[in-house]
DRENPA-3360 file (N, C-alpha, C; in nm, 2 decimals, always signed):
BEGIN
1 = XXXXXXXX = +5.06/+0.24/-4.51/+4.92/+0.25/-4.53/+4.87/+0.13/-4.62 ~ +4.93/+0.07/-4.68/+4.88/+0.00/-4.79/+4.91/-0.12/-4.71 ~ +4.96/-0.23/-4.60/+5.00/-0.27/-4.56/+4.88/-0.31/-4.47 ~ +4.77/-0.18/-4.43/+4.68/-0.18/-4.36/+4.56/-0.22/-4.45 ~ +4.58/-0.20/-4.51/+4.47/-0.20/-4.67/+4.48/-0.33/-4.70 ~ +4.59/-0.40/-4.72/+4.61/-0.56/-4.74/+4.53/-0.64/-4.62 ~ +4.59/-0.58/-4.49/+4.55/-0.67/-4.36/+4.40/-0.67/-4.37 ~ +4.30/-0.58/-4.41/+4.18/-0.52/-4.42/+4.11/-0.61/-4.52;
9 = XXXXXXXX = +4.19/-0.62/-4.62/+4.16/-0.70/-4.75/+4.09/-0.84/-4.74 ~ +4.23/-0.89/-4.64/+4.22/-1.01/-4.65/+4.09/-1.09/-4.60 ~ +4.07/-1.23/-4.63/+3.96/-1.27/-4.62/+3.97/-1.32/-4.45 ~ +3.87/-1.32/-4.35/+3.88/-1.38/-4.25/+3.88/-1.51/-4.22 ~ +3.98/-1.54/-4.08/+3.93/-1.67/-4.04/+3.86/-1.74/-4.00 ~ +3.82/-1.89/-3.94/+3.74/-1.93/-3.90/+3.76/-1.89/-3.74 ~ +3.84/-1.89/-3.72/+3.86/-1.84/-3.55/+3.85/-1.70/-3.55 ~ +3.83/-1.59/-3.63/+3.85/-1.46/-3.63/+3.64/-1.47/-3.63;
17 = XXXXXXXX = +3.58/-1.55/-3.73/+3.45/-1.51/-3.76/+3.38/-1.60/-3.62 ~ +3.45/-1.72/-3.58/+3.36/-1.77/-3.43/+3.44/-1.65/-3.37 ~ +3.51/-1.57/-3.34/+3.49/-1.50/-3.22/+3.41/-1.37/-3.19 ~ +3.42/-1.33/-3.32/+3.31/-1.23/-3.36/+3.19/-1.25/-3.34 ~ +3.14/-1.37/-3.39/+2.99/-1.39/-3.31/+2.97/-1.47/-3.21 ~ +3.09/-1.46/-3.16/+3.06/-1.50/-3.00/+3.07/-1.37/-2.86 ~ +3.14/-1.27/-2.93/+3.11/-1.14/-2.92/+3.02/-1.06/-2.95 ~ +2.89/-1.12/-3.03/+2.80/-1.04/-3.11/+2.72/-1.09/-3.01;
25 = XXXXXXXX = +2.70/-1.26/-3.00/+2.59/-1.30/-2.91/+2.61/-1.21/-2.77 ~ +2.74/-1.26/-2.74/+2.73/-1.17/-2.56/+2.67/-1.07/-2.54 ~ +2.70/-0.95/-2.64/+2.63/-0.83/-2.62/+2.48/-0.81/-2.67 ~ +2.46/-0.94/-2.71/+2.32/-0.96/-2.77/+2.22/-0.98/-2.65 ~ +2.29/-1.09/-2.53/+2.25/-1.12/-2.42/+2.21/-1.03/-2.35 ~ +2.32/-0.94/-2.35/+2.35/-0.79/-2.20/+2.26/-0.75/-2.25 ~ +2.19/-0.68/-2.40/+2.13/-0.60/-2.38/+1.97/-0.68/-2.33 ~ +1.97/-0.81/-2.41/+1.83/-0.89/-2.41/+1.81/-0.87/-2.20;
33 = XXXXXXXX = +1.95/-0.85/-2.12/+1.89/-0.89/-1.99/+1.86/-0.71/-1.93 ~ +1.90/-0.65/-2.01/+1.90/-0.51/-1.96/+1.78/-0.46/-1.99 ~ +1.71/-0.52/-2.10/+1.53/-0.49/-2.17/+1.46/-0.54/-2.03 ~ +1.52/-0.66/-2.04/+1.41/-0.72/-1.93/+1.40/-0.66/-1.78 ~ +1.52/-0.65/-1.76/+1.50/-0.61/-1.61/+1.49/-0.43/-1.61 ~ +1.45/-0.37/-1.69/+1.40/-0.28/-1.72/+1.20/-0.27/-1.73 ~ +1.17/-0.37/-1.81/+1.05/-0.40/-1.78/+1.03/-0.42/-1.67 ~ +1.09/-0.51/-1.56/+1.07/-0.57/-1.47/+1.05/-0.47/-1.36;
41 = XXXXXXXX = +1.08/-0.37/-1.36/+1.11/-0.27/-1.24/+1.02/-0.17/-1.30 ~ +0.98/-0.17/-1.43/+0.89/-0.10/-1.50/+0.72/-0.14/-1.39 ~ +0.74/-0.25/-1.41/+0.63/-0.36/-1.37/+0.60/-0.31/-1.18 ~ +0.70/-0.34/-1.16/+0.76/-0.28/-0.95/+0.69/-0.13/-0.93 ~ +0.72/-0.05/-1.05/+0.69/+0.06/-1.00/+0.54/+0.10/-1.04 ~ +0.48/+0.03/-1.14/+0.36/+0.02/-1.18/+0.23/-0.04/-1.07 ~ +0.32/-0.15/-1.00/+0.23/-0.23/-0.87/+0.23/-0.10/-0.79 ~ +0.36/-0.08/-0.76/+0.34/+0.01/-0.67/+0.26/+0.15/-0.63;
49 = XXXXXXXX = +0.22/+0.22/-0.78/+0.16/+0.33/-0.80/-0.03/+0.27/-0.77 ~ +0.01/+0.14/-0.82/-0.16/+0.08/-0.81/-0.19/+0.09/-0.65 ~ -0.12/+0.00/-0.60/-0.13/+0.02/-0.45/-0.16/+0.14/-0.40 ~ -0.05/+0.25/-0.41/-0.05/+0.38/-0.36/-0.23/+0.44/-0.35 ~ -0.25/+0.40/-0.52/-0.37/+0.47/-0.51/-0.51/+0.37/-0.51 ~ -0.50/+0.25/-0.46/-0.61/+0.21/-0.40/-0.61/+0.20/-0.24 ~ -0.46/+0.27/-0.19/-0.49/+0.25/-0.07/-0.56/+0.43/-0.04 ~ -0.51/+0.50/-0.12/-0.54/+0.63/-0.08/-0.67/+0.64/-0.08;
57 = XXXXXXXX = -0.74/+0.52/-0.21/-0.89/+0.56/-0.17/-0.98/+0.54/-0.07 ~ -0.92/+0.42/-0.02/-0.98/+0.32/+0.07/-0.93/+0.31/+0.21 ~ -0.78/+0.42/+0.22/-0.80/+0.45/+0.35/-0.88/+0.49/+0.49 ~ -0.90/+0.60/+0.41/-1.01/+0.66/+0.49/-1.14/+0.61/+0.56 ~ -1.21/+0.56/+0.45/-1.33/+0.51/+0.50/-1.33/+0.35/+0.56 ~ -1.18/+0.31/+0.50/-1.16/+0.18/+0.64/-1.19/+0.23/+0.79 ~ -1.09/+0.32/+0.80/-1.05/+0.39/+0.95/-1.22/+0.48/+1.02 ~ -1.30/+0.51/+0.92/-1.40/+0.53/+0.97/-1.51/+0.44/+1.00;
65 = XXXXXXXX = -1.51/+0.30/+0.89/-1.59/+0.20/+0.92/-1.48/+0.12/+1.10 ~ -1.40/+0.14/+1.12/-1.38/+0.08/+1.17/-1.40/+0.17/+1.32 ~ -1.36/+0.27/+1.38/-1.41/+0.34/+1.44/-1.53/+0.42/+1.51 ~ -1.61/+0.46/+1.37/-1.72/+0.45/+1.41/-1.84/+0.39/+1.43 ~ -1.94/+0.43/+1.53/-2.00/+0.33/+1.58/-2.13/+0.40/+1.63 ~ -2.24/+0.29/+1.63/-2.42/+0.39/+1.68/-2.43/+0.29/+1.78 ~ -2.54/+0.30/+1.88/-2.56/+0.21/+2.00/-2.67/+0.14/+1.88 ~ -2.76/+0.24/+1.83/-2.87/+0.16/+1.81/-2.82/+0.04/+1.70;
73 = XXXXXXXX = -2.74/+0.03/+1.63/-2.65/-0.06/+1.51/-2.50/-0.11/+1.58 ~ -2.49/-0.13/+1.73/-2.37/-0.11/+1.76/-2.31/-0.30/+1.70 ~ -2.40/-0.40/+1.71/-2.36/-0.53/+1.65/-2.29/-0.50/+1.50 ~ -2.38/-0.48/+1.45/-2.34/-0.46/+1.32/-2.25/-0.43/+1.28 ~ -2.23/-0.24/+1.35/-2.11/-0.19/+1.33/-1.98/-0.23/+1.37 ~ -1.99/-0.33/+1.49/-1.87/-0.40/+1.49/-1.87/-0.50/+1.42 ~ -1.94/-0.61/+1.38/-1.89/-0.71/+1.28/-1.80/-0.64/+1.17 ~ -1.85/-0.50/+1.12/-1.81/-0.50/+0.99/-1.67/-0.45/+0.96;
81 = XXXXXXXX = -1.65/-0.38/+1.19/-1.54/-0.35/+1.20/-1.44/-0.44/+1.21 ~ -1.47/-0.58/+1.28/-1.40/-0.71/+1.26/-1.31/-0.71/+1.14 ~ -1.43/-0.72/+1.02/-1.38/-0.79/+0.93/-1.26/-0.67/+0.82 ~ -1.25/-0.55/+0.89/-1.15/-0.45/+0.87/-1.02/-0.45/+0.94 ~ -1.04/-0.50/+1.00/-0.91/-0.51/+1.14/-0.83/-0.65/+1.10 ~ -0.66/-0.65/+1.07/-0.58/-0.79/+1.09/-0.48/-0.73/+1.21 ~ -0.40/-0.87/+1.24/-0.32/-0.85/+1.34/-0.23/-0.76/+1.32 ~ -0.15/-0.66/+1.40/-0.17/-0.71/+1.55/-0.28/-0.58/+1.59;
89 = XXXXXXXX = -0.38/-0.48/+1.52/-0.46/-0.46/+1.58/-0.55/-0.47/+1.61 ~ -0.62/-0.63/+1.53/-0.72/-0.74/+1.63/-0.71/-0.78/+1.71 ~ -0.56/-0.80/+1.75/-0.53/-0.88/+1.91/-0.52/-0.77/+2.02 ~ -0.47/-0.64/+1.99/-0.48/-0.53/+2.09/-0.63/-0.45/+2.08 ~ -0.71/-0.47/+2.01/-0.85/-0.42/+2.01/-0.90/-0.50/+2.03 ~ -0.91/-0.62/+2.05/-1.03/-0.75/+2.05/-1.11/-0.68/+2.15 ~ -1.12/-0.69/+2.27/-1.22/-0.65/+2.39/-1.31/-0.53/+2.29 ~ -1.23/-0.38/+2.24/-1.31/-0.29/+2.20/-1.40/-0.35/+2.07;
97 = XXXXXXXX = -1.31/-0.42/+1.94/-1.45/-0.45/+1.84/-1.50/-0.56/+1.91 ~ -1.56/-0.63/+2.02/-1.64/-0.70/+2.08/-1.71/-0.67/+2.17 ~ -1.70/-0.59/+2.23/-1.77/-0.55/+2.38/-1.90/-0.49/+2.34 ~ -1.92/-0.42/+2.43/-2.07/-0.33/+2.42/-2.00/-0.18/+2.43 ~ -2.13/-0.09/+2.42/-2.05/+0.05/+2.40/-2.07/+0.09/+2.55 ~ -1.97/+0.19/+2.56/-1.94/+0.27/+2.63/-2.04/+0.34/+2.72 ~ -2.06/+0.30/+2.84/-2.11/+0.37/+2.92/-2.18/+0.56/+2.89 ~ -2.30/+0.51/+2.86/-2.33/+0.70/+2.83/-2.31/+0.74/+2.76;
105 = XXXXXXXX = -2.22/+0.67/+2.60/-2.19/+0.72/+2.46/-2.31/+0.67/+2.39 ~ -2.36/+0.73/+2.32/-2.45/+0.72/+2.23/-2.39/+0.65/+2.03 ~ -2.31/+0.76/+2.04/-2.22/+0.71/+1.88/-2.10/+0.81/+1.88 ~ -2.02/+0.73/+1.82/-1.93/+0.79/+1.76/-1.87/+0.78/+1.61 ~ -1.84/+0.91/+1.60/-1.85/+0.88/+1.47/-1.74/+0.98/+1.39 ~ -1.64/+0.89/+1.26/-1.51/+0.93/+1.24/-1.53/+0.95/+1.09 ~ -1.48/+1.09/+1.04/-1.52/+1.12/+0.94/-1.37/+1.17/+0.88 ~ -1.33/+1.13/+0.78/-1.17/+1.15/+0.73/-1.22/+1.29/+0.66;
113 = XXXXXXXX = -1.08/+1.36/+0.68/-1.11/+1.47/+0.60/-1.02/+1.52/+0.52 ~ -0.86/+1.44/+0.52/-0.76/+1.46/+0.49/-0.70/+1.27/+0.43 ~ -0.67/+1.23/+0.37/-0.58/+1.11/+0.35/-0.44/+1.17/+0.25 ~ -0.34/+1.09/+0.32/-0.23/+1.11/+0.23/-0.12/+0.97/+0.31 ~ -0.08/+0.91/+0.18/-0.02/+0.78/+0.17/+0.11/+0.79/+0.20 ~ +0.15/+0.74/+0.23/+0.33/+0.76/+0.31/+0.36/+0.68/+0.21 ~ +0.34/+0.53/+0.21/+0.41/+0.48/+0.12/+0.34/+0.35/+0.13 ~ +0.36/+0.23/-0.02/+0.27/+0.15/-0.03/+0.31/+0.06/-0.11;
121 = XXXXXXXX = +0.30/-0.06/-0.09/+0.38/-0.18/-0.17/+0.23/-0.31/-0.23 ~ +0.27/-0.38/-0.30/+0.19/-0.46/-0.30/+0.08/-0.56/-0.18 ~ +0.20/-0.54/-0.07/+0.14/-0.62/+0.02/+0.10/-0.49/+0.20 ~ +0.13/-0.36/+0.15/+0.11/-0.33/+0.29/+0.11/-0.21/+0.30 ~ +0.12/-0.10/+0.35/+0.10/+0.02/+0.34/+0.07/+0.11/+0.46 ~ +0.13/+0.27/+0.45/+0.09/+0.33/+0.57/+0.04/+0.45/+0.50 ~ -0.08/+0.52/+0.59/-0.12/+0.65/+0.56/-0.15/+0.78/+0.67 ~ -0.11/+0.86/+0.67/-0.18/+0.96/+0.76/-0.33/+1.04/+0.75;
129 = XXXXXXXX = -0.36/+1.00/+0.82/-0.56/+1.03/+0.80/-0.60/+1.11/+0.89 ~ -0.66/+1.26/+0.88/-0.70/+1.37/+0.96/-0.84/+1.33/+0.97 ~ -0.88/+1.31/+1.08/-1.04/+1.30/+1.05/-1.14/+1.40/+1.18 ~ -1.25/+1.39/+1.16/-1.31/+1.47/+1.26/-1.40/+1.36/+1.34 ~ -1.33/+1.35/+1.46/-1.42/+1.22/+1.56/-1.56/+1.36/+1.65 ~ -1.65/+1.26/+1.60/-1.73/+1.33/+1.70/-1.83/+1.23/+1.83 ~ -1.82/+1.28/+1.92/-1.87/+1.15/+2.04/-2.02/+1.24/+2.07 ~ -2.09/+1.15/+2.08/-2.25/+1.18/+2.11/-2.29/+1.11/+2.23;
137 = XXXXXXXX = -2.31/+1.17/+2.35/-2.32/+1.10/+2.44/-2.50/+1.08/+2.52 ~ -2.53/+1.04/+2.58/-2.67/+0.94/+2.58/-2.76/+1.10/+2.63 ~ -2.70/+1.18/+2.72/-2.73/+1.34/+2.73/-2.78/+1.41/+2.64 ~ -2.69/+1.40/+2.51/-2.72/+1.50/+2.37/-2.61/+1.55/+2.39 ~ -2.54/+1.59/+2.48/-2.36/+1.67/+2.48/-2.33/+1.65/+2.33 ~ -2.30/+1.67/+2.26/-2.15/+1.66/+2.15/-2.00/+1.73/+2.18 ~ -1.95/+1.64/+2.13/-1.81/+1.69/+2.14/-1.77/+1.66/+2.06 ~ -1.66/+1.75/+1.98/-1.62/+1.74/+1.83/-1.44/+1.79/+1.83;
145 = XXXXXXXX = -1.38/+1.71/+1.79/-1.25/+1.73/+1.78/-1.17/+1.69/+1.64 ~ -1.07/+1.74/+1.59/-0.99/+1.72/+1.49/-0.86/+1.61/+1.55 ~ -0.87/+1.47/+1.44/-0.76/+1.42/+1.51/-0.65/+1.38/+1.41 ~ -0.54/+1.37/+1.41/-0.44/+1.30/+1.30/-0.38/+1.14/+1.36 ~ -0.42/+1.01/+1.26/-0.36/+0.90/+1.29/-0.29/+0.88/+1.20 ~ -0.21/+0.78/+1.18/-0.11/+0.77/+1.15/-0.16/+0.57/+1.13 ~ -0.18/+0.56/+1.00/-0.27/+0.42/+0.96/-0.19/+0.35/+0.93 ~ -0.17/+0.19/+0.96/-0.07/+0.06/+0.88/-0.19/-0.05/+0.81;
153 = XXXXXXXX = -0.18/-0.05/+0.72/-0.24/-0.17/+0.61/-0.18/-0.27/+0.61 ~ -0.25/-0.39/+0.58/-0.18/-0.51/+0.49/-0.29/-0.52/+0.43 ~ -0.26/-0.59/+0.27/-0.32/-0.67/+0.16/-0.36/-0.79/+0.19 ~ -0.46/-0.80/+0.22/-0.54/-0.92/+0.18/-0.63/-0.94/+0.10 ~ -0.60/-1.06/+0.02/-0.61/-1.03/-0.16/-0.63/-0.92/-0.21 ~ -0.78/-0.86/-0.24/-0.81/-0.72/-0.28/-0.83/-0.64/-0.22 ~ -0.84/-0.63/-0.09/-0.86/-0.57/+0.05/-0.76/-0.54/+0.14 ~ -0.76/-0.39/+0.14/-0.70/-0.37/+0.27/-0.76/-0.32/+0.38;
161 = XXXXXXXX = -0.65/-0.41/+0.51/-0.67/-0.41/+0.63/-0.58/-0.33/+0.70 ~ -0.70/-0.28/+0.77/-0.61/-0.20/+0.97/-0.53/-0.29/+1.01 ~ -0.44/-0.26/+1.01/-0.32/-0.34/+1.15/-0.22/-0.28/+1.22 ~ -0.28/-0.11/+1.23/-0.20/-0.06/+1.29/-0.25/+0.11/+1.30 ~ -0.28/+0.13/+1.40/-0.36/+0.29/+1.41/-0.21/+0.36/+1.56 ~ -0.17/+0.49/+1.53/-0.10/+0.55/+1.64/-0.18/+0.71/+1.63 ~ -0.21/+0.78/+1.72/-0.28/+0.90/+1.74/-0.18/+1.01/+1.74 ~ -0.17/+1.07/+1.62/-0.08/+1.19/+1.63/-0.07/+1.31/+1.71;
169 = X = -0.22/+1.36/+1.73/-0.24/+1.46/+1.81/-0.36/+1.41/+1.86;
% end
């Protein structure tokens, strides 16, 4: 025991005190890189929650500006559907947000009544959207139905865009 007590005693080396703090730094490092990429993913999941919930707001009433439609505003309401729509469901819609309306349709018109976000990143996002389309036709008929689509977003800058609608039921 005393033997241990001496070894203990003794004063250190210079090669005993550089290794020690070259041992001190390294773990000084690990932890300095483990803070960071702790923030960093802090940061990941923070973007990500923002997205989630600007798309959840602004789902909906994308899918209805873009959808619905009046004969008597039918220009209009498509420009504004244009500028809602990126590829590729501008390139597979172009004829529809360009054309004239529909033979004998008066308006239609898409009213969300359900949004819920599947999942959402900084740059893109999908949501399922229950809405109630209703078609008015130049007669006065109404017809009213419950539909589920199934929406794709991209980010553009502060704006998201339609680029992808599939009809659930």
């Amino acid at each position: 025991m005393s033997r241990l007590v001496a070894y203990l005693e003794k004063p250190m080396t210079w090669r005993g005190i550089l290794v020690r703090l070259v041992l001190a730094f390294a773990v000084f490092v690990a932890a300095l890189v483990f803070c960071i990429r702790g923030l960093d993913d802090r940061t990941e999941q923070s973007d990500a929650a923002q997205a989630r919930a600007t798309l959840q707001e602004k789902a909906g009433s994308i899918v209805a500006d873009v959808f619905s439609v009046d004969s008597r505003t039918w220009s209009s309401d498509r420009k504004t559907a244009r500028s809602l729509v990126a590829p590729p469901l501008s390139i597979a819609s172009g004829r529809a947000l360009n054309g004239p309306p529909p033979d004998g349709t008066t308006a239609v018109s898409w009213v969300p009544q359900n949004v819920a976000v599947s999942w959402a990143d900084a740059d893109a996002g999908e949501a399922l959207v229950i809405v109630q389309v209703t078609v008015t036709a130049r007669s006065g008929h109404v017809e009213s139905k419950v539909k589920s689509v199934q929406s794709s977003y991209v980010r553009s800058g502060d704006r998201w865009l339609l680029s992808g609608l599939e009809e659930l039921q």
